[in-house]
Structures are given as C-alpha cells and as structure tokens.
C-alpha positions as CSV (number, residue, x, y, z in Angstrom):
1,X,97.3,120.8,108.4
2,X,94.2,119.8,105.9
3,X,94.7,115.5,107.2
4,X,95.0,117.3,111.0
5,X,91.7,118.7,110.3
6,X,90.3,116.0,108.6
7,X,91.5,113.7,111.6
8,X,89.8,115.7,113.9
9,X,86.3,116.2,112.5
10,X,85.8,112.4,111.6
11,X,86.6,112.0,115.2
12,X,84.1,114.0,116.5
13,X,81.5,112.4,113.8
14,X,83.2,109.2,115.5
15,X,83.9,108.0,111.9
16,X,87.2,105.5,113.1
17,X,87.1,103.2,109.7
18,X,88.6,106.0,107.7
19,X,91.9,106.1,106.9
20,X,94.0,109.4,105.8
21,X,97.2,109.4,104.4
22,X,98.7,112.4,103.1
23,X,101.6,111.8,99.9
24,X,101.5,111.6,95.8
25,X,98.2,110.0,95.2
26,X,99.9,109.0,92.0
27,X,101.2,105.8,93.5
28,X,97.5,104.9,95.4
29,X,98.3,102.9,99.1
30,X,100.1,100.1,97.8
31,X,100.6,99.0,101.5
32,X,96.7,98.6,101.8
33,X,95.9,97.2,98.5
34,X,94.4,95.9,96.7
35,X,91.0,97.7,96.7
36,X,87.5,96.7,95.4
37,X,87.1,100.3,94.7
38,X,89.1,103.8,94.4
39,X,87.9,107.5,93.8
40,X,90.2,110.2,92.5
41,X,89.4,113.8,92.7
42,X,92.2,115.4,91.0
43,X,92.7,114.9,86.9
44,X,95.4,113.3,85.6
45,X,96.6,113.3,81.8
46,X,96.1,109.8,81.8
47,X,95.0,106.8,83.6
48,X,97.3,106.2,86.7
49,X,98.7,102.5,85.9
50,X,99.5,102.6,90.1
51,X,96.2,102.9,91.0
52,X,95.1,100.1,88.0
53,X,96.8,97.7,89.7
54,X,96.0,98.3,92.8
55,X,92.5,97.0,92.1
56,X,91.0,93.3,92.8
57,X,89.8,91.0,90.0
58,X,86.1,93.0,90.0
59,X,87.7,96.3,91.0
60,X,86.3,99.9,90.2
61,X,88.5,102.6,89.3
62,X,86.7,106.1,89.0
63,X,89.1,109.3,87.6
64,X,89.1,111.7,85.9
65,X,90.9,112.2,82.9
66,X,92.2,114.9,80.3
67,X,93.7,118.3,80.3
68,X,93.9,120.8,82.9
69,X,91.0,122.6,81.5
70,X,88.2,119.5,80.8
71,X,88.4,116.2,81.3
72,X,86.2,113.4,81.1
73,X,85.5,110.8,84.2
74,X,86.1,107.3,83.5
75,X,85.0,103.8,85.4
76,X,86.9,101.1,84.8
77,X,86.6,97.8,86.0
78,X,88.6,95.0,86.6
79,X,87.4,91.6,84.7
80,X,86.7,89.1,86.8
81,X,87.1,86.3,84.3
82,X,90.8,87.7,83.1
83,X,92.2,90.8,85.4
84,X,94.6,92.0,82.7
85,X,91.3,93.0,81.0
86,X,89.6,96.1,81.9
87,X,86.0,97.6,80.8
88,X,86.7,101.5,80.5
89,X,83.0,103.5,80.9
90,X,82.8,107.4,80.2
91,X,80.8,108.8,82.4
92,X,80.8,113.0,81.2
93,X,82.6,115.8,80.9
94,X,84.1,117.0,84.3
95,X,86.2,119.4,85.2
96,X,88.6,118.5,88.7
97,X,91.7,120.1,90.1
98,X,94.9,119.1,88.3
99,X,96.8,116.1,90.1
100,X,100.4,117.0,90.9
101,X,102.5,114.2,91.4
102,X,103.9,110.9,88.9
103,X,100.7,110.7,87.1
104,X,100.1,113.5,86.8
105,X,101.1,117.3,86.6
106,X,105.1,118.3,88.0
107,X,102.8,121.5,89.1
C-alpha cells in the first residue's frame, strides 16, 4: 500500500528515475548494485555487511547504528586506493525506527 502510494505521487511530480522496491532492506538491491551511495532510515545493531558490499570503490554508506533507543549515524566510505578498506565517520547521536529484517531486529 505505502510503495502504491509512493508510486503514484512521484508520478504525478513526474519523478520516473526513482526506483521502489518493497522487501528486507537488510540485503540492499543486490540486482542493481553496486551503488556510489546508499541511505538507511531504519537502525540496525550493526553495520549491514549486505549493504557494505554493495558499494563501488569510492562508495558512501550512511546508517544509523546502535540500540533501539539511540544510535549514532555513521558515513563510511569505500577506499578508492584498496576497497576492503573503509573510512567510518560519526556523524551524531540519532534516533531512527528499528530495522526489522537480517541486519537487523526479528521485530
């Protein structure tokens, strides 16, 4: 119903580039990647290693990450020089709604 919605709106703004998918945003879009960037807006207990590697050599990665309660939001960034590496950035405290999935909370 919510990606129905969704659909339907960036219609009318005739917004056509934008993809919805609707599914455990644990695993990312593997069938799309890799991405140069990806948002999450639901906290997980840890970094999603899905979503990780679903970023290019360069690649920014922005969740948030803790408990339930607080968490703290996190860039990280792919090195370009060696992409096993990756630069993590705290960016604040933050408080988002609990991701329910493999990464994340069973509910």
């Amino acid at each position: 119903a919510l990606a129905t919605r969704a659909r339907k709106i960036l219609d009318r703004l005739n917004c056509y580039n934008v993809a919805i998918r609707v599914g455990d945003g644990s695993y990312g879009w593997r069938e799309e990647a890799p991405f140069d960037a990806i948002i999450t807006t639901a906290a997980a207990p840890q970094i999603p290693p899905f979503l990780v590697d679903q970023l290019v050599p360069g690649g920014r990665l922005v969740v948030p990450v803790g408990s339930r309660d607080v968490q703290t939001l996190y860039k990280l960034t792919r090195s370009v020089d060696n992409p096993a590496e990756m630069k993590k950035e705290d960016l604040g405290g933050v408080r988002f709604v609990s991701l329910i999935g493999e990464s994340g909370w069973k509910s």
